[in-house]
Structure formats: C-alpha cells, structure tokens
N, CA, C and O atoms as a GROMACS GRO file, in nm:
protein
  404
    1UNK      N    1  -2.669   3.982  -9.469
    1UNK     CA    2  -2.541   4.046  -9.447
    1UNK      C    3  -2.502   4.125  -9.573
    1UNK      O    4  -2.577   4.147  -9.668
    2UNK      N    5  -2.360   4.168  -9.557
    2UNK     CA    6  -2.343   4.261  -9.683
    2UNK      C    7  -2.281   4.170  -9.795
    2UNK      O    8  -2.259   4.052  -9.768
    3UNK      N    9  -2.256   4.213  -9.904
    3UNK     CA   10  -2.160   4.163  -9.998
    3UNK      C   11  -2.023   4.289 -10.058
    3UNK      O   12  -2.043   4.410 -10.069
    4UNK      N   13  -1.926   4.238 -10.080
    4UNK     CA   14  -1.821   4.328 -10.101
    4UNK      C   15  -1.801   4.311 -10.278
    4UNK      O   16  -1.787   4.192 -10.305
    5UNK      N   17  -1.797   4.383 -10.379
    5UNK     CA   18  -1.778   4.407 -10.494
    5UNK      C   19  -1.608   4.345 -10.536
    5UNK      O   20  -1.528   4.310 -10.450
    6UNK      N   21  -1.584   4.342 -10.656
    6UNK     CA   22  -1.457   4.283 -10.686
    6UNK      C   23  -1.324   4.416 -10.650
    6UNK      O   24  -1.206   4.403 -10.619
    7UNK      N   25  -1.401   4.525 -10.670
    7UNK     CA   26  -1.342   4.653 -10.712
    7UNK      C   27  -1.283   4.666 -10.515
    7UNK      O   28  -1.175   4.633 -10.466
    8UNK      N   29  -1.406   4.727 -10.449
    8UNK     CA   30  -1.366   4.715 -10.347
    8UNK      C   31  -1.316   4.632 -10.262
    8UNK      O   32  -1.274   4.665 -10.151
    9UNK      N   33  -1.318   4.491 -10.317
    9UNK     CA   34  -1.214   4.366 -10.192
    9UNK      C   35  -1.021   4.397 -10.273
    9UNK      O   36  -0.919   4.377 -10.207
   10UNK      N   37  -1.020   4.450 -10.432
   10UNK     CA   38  -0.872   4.491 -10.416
   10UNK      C   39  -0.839   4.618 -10.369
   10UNK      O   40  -0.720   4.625 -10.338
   11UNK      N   41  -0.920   4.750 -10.350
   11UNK     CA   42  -0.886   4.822 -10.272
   11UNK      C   43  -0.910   4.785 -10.090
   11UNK      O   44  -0.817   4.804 -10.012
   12UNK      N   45  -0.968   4.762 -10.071
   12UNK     CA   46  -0.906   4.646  -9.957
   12UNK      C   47  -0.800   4.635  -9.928
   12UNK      O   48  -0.726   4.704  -9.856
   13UNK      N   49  -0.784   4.536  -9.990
   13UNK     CA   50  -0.642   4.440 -10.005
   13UNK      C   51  -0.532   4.594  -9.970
   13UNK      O   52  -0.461   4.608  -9.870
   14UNK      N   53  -0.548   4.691 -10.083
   14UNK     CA   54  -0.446   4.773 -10.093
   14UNK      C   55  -0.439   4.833  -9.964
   14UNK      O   56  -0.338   4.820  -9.896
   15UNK      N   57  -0.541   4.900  -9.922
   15UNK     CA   58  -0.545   4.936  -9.781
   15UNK      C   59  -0.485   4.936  -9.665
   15UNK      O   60  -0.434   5.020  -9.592
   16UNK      N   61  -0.514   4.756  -9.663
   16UNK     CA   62  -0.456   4.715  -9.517
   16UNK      C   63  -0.321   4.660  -9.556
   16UNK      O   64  -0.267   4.613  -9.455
   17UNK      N   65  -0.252   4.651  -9.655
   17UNK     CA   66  -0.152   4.612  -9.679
   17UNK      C   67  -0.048   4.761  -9.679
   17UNK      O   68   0.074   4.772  -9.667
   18UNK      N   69  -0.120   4.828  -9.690
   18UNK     CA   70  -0.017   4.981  -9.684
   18UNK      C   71  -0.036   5.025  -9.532
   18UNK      O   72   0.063   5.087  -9.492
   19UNK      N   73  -0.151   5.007  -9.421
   19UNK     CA   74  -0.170   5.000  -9.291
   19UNK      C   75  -0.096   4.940  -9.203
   19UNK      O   76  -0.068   4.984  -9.091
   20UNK      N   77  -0.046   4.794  -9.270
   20UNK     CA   78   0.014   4.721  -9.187
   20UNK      C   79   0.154   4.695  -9.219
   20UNK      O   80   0.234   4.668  -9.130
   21UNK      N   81   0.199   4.703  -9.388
   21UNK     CA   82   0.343   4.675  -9.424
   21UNK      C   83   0.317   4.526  -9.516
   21UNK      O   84   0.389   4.456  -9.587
   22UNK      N   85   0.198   4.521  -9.478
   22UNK     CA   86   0.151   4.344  -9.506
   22UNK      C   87   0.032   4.271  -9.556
   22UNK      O   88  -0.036   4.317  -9.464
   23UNK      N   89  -0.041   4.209  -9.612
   23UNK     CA   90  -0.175   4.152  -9.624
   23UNK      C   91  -0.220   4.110  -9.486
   23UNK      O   92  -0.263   3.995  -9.486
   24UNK      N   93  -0.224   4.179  -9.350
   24UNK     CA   94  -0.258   4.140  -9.253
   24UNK      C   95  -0.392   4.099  -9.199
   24UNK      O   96  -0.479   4.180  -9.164
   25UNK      N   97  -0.403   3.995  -9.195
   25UNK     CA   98  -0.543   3.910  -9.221
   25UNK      C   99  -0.629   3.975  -9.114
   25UNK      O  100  -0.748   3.989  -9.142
   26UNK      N  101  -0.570   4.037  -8.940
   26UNK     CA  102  -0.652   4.003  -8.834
   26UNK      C  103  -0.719   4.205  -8.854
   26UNK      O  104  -0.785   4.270  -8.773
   27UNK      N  105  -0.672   4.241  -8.977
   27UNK     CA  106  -0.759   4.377  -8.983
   27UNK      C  107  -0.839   4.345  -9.074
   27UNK      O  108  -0.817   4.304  -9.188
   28UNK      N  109  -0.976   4.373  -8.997
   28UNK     CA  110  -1.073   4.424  -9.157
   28UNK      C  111  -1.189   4.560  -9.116
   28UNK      O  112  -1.189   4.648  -9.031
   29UNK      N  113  -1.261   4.528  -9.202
   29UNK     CA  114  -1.372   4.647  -9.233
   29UNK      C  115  -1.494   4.642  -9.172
   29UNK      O  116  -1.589   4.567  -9.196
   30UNK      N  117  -1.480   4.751  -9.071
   30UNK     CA  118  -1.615   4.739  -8.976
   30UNK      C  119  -1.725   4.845  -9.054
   30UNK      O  120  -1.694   4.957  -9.094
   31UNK      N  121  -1.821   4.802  -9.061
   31UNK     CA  122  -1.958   4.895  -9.151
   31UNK      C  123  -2.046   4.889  -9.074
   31UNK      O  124  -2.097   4.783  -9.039
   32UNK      N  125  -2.091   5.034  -9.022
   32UNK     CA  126  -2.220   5.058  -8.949
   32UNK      C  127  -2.307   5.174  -9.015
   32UNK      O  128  -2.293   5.230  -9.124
   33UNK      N  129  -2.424   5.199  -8.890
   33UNK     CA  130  -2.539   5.272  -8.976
   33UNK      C  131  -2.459   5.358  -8.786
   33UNK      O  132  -2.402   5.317  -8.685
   34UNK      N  133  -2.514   5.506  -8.852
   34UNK     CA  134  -2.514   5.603  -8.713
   34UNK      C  135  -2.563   5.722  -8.738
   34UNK      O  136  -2.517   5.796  -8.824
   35UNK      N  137  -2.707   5.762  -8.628
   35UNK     CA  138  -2.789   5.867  -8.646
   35UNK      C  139  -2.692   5.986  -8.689
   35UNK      O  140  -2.583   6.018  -8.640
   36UNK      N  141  -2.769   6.048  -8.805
   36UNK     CA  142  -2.760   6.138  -8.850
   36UNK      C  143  -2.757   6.179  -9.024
   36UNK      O  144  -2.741   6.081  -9.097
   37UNK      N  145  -2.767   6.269  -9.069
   37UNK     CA  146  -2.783   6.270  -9.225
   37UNK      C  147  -2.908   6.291  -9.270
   37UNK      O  148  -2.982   6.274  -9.173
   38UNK      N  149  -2.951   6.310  -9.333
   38UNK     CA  150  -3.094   6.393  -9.400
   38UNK      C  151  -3.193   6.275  -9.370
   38UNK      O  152  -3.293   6.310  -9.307
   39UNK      N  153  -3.186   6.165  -9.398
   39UNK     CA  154  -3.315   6.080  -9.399
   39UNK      C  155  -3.256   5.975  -9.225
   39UNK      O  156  -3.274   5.856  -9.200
   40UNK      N  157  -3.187   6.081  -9.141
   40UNK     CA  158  -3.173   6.037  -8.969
   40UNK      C  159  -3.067   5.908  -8.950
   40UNK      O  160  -3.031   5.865  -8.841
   41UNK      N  161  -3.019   5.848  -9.102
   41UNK     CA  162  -2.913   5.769  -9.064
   41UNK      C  163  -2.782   5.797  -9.177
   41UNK      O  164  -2.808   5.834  -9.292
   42UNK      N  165  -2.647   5.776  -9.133
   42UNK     CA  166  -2.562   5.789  -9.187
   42UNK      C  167  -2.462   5.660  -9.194
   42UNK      O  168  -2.440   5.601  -9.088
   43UNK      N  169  -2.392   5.609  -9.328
   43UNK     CA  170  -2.335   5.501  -9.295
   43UNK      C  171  -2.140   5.520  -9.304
   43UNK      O  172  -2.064   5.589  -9.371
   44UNK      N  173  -2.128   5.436  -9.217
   44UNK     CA  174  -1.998   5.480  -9.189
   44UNK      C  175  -1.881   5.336  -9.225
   44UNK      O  176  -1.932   5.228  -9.257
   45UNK      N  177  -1.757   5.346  -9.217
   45UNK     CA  178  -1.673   5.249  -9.249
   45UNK      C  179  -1.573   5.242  -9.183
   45UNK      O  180  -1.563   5.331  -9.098
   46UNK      N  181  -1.469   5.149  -9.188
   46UNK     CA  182  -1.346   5.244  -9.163
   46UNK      C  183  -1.265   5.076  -9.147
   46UNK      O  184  -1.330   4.971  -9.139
   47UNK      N  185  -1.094   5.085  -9.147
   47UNK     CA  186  -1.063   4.929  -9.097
   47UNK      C  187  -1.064   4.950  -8.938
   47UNK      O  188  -1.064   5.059  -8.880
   48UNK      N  189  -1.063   4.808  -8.875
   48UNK     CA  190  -1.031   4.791  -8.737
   48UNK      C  191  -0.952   4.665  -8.738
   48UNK      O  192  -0.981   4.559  -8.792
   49UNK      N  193  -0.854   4.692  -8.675
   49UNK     CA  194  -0.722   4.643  -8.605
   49UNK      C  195  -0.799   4.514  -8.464
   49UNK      O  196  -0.745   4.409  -8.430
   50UNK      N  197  -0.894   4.554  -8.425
   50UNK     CA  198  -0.959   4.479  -8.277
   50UNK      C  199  -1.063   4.377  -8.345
   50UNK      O  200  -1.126   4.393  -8.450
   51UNK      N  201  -1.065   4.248  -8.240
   51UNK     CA  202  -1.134   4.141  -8.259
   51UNK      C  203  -1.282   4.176  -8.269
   51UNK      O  204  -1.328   4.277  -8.215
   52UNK      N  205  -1.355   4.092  -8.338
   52UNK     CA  206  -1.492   4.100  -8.335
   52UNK      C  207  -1.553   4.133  -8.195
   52UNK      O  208  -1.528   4.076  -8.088
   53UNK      N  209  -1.649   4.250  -8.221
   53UNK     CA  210  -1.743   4.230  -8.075
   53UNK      C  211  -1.836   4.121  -8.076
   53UNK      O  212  -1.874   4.056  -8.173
   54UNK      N  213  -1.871   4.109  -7.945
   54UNK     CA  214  -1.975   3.990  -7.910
   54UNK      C  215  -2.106   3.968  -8.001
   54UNK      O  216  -2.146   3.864  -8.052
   55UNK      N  217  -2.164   4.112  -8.007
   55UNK     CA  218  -2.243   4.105  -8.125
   55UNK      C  219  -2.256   4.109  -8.243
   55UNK      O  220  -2.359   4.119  -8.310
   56UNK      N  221  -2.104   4.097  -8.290
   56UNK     CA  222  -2.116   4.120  -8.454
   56UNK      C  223  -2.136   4.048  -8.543
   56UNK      O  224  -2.106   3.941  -8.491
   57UNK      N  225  -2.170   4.022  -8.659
   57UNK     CA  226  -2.190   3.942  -8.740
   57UNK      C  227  -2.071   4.033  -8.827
   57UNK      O  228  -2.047   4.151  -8.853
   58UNK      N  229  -2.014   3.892  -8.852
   58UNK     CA  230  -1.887   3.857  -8.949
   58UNK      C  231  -1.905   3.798  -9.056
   58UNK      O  232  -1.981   3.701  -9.066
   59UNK      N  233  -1.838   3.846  -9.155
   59UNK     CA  234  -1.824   3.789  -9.282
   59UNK      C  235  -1.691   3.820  -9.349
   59UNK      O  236  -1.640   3.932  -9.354
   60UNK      N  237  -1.617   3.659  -9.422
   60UNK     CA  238  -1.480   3.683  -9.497
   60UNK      C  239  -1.486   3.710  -9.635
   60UNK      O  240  -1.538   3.623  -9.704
   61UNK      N  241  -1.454   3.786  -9.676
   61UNK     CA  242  -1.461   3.773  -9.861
   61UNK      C  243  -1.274   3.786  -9.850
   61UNK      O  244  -1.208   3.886  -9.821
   62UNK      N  245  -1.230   3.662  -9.879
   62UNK     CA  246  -1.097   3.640  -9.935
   62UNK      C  247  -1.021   3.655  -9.799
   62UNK      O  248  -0.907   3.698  -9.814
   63UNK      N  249  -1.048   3.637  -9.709
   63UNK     CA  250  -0.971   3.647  -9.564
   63UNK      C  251  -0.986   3.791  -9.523
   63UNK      O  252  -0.945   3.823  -9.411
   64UNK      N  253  -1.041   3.884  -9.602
   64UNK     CA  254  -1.058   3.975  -9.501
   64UNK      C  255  -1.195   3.962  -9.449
   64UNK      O  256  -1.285   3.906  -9.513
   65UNK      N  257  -1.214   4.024  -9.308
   65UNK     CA  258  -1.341   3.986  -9.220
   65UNK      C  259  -1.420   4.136  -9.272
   65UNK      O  260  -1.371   4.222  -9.346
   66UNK      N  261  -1.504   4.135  -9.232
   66UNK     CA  262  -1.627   4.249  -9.243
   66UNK      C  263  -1.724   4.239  -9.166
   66UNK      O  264  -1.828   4.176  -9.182
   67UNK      N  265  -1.682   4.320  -9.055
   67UNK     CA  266  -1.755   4.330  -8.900
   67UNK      C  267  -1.890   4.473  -8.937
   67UNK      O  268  -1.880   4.585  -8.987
   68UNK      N  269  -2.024   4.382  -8.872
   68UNK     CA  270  -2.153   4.433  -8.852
   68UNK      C  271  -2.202   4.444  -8.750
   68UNK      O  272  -2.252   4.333  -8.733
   69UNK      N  273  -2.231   4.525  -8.636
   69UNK     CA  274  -2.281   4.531  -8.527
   69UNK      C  275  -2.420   4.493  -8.545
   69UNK      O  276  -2.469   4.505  -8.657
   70UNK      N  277  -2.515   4.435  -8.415
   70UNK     CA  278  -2.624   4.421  -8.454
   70UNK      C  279  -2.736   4.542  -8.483
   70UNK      O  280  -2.841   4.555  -8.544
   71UNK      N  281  -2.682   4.592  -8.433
   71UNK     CA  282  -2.796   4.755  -8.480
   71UNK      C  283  -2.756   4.791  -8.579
   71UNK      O  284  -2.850   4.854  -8.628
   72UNK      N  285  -2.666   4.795  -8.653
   72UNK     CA  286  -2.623   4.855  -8.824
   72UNK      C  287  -2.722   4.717  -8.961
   72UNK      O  288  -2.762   4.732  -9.077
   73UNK      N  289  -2.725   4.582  -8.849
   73UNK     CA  290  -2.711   4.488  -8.915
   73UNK      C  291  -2.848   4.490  -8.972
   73UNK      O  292  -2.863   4.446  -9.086
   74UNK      N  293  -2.986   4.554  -8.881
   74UNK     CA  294  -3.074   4.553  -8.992
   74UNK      C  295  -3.081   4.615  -9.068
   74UNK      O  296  -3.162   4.591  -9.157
   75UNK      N  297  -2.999   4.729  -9.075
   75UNK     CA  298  -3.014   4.811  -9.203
   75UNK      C  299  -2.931   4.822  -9.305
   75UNK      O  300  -2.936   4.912  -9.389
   76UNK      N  301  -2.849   4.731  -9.302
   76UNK     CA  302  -2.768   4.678  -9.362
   76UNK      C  303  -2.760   4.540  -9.422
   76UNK      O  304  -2.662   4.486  -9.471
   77UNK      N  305  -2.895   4.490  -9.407
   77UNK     CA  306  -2.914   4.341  -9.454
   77UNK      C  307  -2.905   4.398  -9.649
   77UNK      O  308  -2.939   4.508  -9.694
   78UNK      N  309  -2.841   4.265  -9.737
   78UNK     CA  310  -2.829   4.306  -9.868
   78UNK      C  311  -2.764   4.416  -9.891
   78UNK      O  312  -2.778   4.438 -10.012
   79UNK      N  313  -2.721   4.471  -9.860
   79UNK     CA  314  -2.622   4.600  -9.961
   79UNK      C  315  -2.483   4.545  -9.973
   79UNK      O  316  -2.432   4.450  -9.912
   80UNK      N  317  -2.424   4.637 -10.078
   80UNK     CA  318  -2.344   4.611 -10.099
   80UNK      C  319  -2.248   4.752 -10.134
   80UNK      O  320  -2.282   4.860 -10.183
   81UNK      N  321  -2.070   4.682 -10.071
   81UNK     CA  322  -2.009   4.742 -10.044
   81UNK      C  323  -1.886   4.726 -10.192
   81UNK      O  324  -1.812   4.640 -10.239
   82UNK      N  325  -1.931   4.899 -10.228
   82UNK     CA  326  -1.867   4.908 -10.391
   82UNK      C  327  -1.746   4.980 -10.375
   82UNK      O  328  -1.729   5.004 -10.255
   83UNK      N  329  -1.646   5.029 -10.454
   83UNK     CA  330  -1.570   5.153 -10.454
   83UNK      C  331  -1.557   5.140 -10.615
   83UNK      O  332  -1.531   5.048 -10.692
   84UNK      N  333  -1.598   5.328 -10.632
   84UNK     CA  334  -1.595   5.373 -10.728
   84UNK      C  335  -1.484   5.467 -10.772
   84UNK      O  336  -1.453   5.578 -10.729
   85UNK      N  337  -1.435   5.398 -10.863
   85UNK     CA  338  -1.326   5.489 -10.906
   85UNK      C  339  -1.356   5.654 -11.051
   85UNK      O  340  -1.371   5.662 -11.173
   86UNK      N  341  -1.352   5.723 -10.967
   86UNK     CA  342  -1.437   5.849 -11.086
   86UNK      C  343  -1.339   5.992 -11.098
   86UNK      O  344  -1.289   6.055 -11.004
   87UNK      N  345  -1.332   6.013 -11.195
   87UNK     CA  346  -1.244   6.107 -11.237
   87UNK      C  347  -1.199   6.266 -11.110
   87UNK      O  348  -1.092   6.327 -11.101
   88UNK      N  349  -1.275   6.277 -11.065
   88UNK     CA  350  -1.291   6.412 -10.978
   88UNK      C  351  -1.279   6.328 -10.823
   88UNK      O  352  -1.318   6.394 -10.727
   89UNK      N  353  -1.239   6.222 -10.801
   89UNK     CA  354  -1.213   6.140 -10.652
   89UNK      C  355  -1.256   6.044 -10.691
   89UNK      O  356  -1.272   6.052 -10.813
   90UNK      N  357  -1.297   5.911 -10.632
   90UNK     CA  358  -1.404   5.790 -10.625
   90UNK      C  359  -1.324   5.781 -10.423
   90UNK      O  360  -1.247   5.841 -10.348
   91UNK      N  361  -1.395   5.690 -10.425
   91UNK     CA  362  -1.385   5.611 -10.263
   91UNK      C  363  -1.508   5.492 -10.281
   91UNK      O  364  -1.570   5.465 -10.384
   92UNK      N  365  -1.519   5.432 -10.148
   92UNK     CA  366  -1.612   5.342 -10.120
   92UNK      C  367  -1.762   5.407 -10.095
   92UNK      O  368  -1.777   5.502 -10.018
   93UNK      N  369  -1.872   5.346 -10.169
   93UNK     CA  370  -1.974   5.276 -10.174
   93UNK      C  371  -2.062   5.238 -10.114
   93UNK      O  372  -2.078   5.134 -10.177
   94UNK      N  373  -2.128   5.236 -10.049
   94UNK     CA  374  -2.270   5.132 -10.014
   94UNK      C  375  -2.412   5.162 -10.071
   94UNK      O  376  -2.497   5.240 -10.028
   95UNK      N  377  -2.418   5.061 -10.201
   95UNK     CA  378  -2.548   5.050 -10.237
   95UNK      C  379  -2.619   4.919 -10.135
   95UNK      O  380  -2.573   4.810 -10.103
   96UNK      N  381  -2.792   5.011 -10.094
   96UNK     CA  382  -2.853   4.945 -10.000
   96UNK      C  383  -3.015   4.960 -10.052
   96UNK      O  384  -3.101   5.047 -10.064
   97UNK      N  385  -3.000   4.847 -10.071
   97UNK     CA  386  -3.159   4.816 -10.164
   97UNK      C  387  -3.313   4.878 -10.036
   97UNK      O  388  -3.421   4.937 -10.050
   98UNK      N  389  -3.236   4.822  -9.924
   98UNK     CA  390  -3.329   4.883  -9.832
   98UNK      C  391  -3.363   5.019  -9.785
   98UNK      O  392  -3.469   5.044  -9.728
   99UNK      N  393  -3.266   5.112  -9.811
   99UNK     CA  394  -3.275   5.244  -9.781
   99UNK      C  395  -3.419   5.299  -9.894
   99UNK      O  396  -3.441   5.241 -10.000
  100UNK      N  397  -3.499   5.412  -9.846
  100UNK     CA  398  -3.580   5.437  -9.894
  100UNK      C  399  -3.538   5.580  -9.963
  100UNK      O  400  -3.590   5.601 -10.072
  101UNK      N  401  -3.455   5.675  -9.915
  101UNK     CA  402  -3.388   5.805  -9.934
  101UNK      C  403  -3.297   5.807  -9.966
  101UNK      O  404  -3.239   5.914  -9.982
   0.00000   0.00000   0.00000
C-alpha cells in the first residue's frame, strides 16, 4: 500500500478541514493510476466525501483514510505520498519506486 509523508498528512489535515469547516474524519484521499501520460499511465488524487468501494484497499494515517482501488493498487504498491512545498508553487507528490519512467 502507500505511505503518506509528515508534510503531506498536515496538508491533509488543512484541506479537509477548510472542505468541511472541520477535521472531518469520514473524508479522505482517494489515489489512483489512469491511462494516459507519456509512459501510458497518469496518477491522480483528489479528497472523497463517499464510503470506501468494495474493492478498495484502505489505509488510516492519523484518522484520515486513503482509498486505493484495486487496479491503481498494483501500481501503487510502496510509494509514497509527499507534498512539496517550493518557491514557484509546491502541491502533492507521489514518489513510486515502481514506476520505471
């Protein structure tokens, strides 16, 4: 599964707490892989508000969940989910030891 960085579980935090008004536990961060992008896959993020699907593999870092579908999930085994903060923008991250490109 993935792992979430220190950096990115408090932007997190900040996130869904400006989303909701609140630290609202039942949103978190769904991470998938989806055709397209130079080497045919692209990875995507985003929060979701909706319960786990049937196939997802879940994981909590600090009560927030982090939803994996099973088709993102092999290519997404080991990486990890960073946010970089850098002078000209930063955002979130995914270093993935498995990607070859």
């Amino acid at each position: 599964m993935v792992t979430v960085t220190d950096s990115a579980l408090g932007q997190l935090k900040e996130l869904i707490g400006k989303s909701t008004g609140e630290a609202d536990q039942s949103v978190g961060l769904r991470v998938f892989v989806q055709p397209g992008g130079c080497s045919g896959f692209s990875y995507g993020m985003g929060l979701d508000e909706n319960p786990p699907r049937d196939d997802d593999e879940v994981d909590r870092f600090e009560g927030i969940p982090v939803y994996v579908d099973s088709f993102s999930a092999q290519y997404l085994d080991g990486a990890e989910i960073d946010y970089v903060d850098a002078l000209m923008g930063g955002g979130f991250t995914i270093n993935n030891p498995l990607a070859t490109k």
